[in-house]
C-alpha positions in Angstrom: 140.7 -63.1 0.8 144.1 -61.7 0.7 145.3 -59.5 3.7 147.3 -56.3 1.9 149.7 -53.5 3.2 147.0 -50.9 2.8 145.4 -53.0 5.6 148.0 -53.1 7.6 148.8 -49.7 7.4 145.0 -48.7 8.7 145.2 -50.6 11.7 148.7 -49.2 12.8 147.3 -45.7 11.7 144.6 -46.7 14.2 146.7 -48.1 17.2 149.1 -45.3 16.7 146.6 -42.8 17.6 147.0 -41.1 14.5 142.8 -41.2 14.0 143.2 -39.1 10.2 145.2 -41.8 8.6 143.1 -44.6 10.3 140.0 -42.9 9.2 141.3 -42.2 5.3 142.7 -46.1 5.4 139.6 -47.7 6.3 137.4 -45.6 4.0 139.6 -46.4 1.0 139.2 -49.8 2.1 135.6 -49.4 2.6 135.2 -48.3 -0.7 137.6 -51.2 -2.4 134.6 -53.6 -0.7 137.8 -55.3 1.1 136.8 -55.1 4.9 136.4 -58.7 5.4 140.6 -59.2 5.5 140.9 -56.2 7.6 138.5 -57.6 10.4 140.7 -60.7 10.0 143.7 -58.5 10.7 141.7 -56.8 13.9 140.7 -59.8 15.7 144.7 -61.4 14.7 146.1 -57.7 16.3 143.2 -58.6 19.3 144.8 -62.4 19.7 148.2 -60.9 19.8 147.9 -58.4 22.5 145.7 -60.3 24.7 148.5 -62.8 24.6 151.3 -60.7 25.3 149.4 -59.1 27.8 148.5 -62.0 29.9 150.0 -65.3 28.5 151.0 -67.6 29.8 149.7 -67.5 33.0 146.2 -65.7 33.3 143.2 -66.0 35.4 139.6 -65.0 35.0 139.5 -61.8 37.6 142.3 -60.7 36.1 140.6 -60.4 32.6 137.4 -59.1 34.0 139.8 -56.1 36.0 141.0 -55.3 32.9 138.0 -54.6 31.2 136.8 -52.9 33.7 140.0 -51.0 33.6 138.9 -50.6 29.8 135.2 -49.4 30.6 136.5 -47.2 33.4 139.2 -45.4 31.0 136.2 -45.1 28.3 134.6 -42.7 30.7 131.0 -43.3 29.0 132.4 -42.4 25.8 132.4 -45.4 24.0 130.5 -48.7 25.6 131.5 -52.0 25.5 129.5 -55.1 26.2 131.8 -56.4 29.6 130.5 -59.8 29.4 131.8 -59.9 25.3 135.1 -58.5 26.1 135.7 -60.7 28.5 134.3 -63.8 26.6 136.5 -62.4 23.4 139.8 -62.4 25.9 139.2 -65.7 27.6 138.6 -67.2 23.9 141.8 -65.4 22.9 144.1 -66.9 25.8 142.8 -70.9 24.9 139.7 -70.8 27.3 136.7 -73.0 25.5 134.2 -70.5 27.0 130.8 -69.8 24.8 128.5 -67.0 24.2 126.8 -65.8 20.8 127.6 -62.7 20.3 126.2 -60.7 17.1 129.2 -59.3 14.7 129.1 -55.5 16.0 129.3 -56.5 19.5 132.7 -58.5 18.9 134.1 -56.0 16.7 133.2 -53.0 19.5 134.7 -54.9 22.2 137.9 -55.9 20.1 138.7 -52.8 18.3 138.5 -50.7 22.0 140.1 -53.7 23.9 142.8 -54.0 21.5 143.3 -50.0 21.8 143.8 -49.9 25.1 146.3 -52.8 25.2 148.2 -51.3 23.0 148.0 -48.0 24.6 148.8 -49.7 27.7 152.6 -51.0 26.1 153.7 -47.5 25.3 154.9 -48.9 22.1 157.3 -46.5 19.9 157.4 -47.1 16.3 159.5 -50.0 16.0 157.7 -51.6 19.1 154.3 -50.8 16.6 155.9 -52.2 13.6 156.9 -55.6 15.5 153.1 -55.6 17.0 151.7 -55.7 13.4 154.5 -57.7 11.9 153.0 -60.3 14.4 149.3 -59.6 13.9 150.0 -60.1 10.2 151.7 -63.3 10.6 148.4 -64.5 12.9 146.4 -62.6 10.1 148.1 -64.4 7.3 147.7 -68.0 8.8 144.3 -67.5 9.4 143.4 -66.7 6.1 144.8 -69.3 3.9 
């Protein structure tokens, strides 16, 4: 697995909430066959923002307000498993909680969580680009 630029540049498309480029990204990617690095870089982004956001101190009603934050913001648009975004964010922030959860499920809650976080920080550009240049690092060490 190697994580490239092209992949990098999807997600930011994404969390940018520029949904054409995200969308034309992914599909080349889709069509390369190379989605497995990208979900690496997804769940490193999802890592990194759930510890900006509540590290280092956090506590458990805080994470399930926040996805209910999440969930309330969705409006019914888009559902997320509460019980796997909160299990995902606990894991994230060095809680040994368990729970199977099947692959779409995780990826659901992640890639909305992770939106909203993100969304939540008001990044500008640079703010993006230092986001990702710290999911990538995440990404990268998790690879090799």
């Amino acid at each position: 697995m190697v994580l490239s630029d092209e992949h990098v540049a999807s997600l930011r498309g994404f969390l940018a909430f520029e949904p054409d480029e995200g969308v034309r990204l992914t599909g080349q990617l889709a069509q390369t066959g190379d989605l497995q690095s990208y979900g690496v870089l997804i769940y490193a982004a999802f890592v990194t923002a759930v510890r900006r956001r509540f590290s280092p101190t956090w506590t458990v009603p805080e994470v399930i307000g926040f996805v209910a934050s999440v969930r309330a913001r969705l409006l019914g648009d888009v559902e997320i498993d509460p019980r796997a975004a909160g299990l995902l964010m606990r894991r994230a922030l060095g809680d040994s909680v368990t729970g199977d959860l099947d692959d779409e499920t995780k990826a659901r809650a992640q890639v909305f969580v992770l939106a909203e976080l993100i969304a939540d920080e008001q990044l500008d550009a640079s703010g993006l680009d230092q986001f990702m240049s710290q999911a990538r690092a995440l990404a990268d060490r998790l690879i090799s």
